[in-house]
PLY file of the C-alpha trace (Angstrom):
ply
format ascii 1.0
element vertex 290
property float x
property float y
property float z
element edge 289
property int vertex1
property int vertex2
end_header
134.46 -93.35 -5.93
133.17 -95.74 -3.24
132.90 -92.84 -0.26
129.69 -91.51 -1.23
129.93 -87.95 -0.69
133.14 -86.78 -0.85
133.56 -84.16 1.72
130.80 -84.55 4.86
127.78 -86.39 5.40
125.67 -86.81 2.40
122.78 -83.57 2.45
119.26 -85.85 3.02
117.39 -83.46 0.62
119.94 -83.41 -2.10
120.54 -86.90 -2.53
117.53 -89.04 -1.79
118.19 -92.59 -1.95
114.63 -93.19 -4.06
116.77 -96.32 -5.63
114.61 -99.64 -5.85
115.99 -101.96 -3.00
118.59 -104.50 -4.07
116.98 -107.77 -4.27
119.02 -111.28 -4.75
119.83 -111.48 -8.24
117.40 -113.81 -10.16
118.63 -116.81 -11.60
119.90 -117.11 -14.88
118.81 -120.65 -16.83
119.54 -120.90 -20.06
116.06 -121.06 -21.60
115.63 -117.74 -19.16
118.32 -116.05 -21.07
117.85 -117.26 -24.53
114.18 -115.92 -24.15
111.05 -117.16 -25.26
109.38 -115.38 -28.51
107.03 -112.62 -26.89
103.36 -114.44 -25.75
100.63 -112.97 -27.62
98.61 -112.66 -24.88
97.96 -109.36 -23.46
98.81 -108.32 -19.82
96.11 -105.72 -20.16
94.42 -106.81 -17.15
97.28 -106.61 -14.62
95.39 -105.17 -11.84
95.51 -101.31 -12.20
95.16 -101.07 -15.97
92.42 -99.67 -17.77
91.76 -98.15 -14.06
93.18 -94.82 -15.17
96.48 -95.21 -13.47
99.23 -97.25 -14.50
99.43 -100.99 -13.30
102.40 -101.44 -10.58
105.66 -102.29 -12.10
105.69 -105.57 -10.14
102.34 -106.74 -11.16
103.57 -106.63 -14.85
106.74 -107.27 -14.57
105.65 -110.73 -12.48
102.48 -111.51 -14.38
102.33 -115.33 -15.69
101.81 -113.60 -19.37
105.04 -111.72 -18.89
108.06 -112.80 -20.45
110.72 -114.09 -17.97
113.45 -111.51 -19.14
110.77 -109.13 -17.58
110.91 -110.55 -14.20
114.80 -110.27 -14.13
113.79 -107.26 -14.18
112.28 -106.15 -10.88
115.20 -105.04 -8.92
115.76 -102.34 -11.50
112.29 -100.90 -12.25
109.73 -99.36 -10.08
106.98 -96.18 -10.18
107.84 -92.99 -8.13
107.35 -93.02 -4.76
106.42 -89.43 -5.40
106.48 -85.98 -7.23
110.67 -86.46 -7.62
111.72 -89.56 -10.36
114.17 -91.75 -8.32
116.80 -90.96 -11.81
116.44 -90.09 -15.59
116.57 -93.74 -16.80
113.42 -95.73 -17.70
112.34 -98.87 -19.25
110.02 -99.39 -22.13
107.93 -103.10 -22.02
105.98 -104.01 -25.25
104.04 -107.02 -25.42
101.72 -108.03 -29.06
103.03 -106.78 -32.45
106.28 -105.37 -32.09
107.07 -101.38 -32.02
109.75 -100.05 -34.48
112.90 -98.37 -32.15
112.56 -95.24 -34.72
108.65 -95.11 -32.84
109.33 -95.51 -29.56
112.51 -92.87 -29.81
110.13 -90.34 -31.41
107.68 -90.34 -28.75
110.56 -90.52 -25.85
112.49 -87.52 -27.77
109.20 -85.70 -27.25
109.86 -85.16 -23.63
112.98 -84.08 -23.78
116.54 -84.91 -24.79
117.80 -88.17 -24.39
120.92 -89.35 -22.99
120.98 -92.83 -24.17
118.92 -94.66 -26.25
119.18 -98.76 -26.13
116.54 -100.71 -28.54
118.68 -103.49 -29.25
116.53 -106.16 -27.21
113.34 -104.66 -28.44
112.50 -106.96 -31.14
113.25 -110.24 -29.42
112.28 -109.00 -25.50
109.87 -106.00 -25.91
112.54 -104.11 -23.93
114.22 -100.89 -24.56
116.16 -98.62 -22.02
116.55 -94.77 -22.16
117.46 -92.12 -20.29
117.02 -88.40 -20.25
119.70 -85.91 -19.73
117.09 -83.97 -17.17
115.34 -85.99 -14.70
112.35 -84.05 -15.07
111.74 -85.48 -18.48
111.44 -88.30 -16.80
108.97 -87.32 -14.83
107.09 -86.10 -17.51
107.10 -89.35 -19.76
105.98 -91.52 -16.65
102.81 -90.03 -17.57
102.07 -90.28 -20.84
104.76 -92.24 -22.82
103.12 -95.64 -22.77
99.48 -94.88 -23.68
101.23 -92.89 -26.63
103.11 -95.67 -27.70
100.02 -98.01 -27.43
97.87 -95.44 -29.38
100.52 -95.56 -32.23
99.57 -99.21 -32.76
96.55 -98.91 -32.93
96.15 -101.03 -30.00
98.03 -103.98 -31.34
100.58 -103.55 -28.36
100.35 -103.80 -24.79
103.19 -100.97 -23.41
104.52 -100.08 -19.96
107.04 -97.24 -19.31
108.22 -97.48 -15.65
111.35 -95.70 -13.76
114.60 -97.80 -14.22
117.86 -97.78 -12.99
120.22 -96.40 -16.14
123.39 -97.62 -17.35
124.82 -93.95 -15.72
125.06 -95.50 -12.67
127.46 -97.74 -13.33
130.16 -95.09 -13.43
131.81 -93.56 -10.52
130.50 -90.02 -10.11
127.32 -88.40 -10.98
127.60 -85.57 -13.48
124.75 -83.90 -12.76
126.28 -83.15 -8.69
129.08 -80.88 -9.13
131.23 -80.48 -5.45
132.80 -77.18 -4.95
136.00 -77.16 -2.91
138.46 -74.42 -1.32
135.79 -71.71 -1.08
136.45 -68.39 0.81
134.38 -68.46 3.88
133.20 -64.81 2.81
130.98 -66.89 -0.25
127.28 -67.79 0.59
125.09 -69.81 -1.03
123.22 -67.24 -2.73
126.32 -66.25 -4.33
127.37 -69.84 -5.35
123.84 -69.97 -6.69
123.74 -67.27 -8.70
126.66 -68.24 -10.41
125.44 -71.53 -11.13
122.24 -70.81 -12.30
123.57 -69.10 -14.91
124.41 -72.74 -16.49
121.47 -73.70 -16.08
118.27 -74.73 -13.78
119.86 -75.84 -10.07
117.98 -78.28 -8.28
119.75 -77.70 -5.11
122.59 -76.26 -3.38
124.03 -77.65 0.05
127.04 -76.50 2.19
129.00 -79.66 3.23
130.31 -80.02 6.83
133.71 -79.39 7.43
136.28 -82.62 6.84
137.14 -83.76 10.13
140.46 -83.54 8.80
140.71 -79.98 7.90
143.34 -77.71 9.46
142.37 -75.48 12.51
143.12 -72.27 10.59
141.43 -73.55 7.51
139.22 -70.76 6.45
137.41 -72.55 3.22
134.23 -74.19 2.78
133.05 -76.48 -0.11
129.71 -76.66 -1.59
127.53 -79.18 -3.44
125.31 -78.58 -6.38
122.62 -80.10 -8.25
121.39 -79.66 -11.70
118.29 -81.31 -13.02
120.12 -81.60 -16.80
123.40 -83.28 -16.77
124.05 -80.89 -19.80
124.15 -77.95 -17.80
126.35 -79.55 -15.13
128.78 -80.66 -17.33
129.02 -77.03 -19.12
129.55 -75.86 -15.79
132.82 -77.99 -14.91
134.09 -77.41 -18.52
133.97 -73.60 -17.79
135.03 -73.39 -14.18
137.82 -75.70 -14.95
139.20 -73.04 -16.60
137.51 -69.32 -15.10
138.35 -69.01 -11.33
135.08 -66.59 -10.55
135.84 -67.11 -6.80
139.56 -66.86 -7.33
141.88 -69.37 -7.91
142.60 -72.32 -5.71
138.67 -73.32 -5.89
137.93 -77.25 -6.99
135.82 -78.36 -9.54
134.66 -82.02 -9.80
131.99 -84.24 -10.32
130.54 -85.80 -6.90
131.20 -89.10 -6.43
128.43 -91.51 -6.67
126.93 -93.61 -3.85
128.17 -96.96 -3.38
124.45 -98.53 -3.45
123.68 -96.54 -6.77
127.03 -98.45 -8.34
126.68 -101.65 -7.65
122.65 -101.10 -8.53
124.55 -100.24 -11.99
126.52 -103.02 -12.50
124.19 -105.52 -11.96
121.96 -103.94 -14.84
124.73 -104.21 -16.74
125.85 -108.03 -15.93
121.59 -109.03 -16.77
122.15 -107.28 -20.10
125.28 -109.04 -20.85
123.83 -112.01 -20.29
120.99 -111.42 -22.36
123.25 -110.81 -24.95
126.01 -113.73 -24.61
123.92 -116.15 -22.72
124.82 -117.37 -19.60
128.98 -118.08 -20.60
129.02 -113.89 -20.44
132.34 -113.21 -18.43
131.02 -111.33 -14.99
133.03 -109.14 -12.89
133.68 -110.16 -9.20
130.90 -107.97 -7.37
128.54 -108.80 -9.93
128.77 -113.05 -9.81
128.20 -112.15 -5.71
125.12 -109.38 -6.08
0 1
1 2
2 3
3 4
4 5
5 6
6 7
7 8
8 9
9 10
10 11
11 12
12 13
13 14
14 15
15 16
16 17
17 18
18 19
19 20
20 21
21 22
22 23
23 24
24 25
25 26
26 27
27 28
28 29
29 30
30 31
31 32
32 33
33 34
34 35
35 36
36 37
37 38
38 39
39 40
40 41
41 42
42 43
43 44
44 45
45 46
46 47
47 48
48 49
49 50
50 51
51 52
52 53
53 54
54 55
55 56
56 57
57 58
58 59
59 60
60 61
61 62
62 63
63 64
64 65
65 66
66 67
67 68
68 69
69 70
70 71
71 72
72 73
73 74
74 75
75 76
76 77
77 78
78 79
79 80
80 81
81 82
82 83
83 84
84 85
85 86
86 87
87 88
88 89
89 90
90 91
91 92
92 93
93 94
94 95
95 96
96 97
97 98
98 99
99 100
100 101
101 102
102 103
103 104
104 105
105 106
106 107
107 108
108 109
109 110
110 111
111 112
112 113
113 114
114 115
115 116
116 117
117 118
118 119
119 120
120 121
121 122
122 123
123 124
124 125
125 126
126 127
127 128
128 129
129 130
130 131
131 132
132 133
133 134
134 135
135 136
136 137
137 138
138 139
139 140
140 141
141 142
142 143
143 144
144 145
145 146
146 147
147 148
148 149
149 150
150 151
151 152
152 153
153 154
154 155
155 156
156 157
157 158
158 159
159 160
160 161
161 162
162 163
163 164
164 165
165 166
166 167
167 168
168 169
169 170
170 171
171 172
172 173
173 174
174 175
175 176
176 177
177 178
178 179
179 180
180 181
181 182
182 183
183 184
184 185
185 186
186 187
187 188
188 189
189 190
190 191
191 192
192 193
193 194
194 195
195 196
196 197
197 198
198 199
199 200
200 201
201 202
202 203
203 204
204 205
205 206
206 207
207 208
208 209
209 210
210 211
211 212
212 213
213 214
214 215
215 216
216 217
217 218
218 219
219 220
220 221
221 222
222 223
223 224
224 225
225 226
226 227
227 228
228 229
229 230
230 231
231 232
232 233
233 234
234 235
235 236
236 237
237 238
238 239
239 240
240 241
241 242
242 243
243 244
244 245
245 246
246 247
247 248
248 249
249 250
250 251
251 252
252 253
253 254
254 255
255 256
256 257
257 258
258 259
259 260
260 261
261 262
262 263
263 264
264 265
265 266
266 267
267 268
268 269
269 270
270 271
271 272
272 273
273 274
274 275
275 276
276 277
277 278
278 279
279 280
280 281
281 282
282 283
283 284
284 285
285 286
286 287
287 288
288 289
């Protein structure tokens, strides 16, 4: 699971490494990680709000009003660079009276299914993490889910929904990237395609270069394909795990998942832990060294 792609060089406009750049991991006191009761001061006027587009995610997440769990975190969070989310997880900041985790899941849920749903330092941090199973939900709550959290109280709390690295990424493939194998040469990419799409909405499709280990004779050719809803991917392993439409011999996985993208994972994962067992949390190897 650490080779990237698994068969050829990754495909540049399949997987586009929109990840936020890994930055040295911010130090963990233990009045950091305890964290301070939420300041009642708003961080309204970060530069860019009330300007009618969103503030930067590193003016509010480094703001002096900002809590310091915030500012750990900045390698994680970021707005698109463009028209394509970087992945389907995002961050929810709340600063003032507190929003119930029954609210903000109600107005996430509105843009589409969610994948995981993680309020548990909401009342203490003003943070909640989420994900969508399609990446274009994503997109779509970039736009709009803060001001309609902030409308729902009345005001009473500053909010910020910004792109975040999820909790996904940790693992060692990425469901939503299926990689054909053992293809007849005789199969194009329409065809592959076709079949696919009837699973579901494909984002992309992408013949992989030949392993330079293949046999001279070999006569197959793999394929890799993208979904935007990890739903639809993963119906379409279940199902050609067991149906052979392009006759039997064909692989089925998941794609392995960049390197960068895991260890960007993991280290989400070691901040939280601390957060939650202060800083005597038991850390894995790569993450004490990120």
């Amino acid at each position: 699971g650490e080779k990237g792609w698994a068969s050829g060089p990754a495909p540049a406009k399949l997987h586009q490494d929109l990840s936020p750049p890994v930055a040295p991991a911010p130090s963990h006191s233990a009045s950091s990680l305890v964290g301070p009761s939420l300041p009642q001061s708003s961080v309204a006027n970060v530069a860019g709000a009330g300007a009618g587009l969103p503030p930067s995610a590193t003016s509010v997440l480094s703001h002096p009003s900002s809590p310091p769990c915030w500012q750990q975190l900045t390698p994680f969070v970021k707005l698109p660079r463009s028209s394509t989310p970087p992945s389907p997880g995002m961050v929810v900041l709340c600063v003032g009276s507190p929003l119930s985790a029954s609210a903000v899941r109600a107005a996430a849920a509105a843009h589409g299914a969610l994948d995981t749903f993680r309020p548990d330092f909401l009342p203490a941090r003003g943070v909640c993490f989420l994900s969508y199973t399609d990446s274009r939900s994503a997109l779509s709550a970039s736009t709009s889910l803060a001001a309609t959290l902030s409308r729902s109280s009345a005001g009473a709390t500053d909010v910020h929904a910004f792109y975040c690295t999820p909790f996904s990424h940790e693992g060692k493939v990425d469901e939503t990237a299926i990689l054909l194998t053992g293809l007849p040469d005789t199969v194009e990419e329409a065809d592959v395609r076709g079949t696919m799409s009837g699973f579901g909405d494909v984002a992309a499709v992408h013949l992989q270069a030949a392993s330079p280990t293949a046999a001279p004779d070999d006569d197959t050719q793999s394929f890799l394909v993208k979904f935007h809803d990890a739903q639809d991917s993963r119906q379409a392993k279940l199902e050609l795990s067991e149906s052979h439409p392009w006759g039997p011999g064909v692989g089925v996985r998941f794609c392995p998942r960049l390197a960068k993208e895991r260890r960007q994972g993991r280290r989400l994962l070691a901040l939280i832990a601390l957060w939650r067992h202060g800083p005597n949390a038991k850390l894995g190897a790569s993450e004490r060294e990120g």
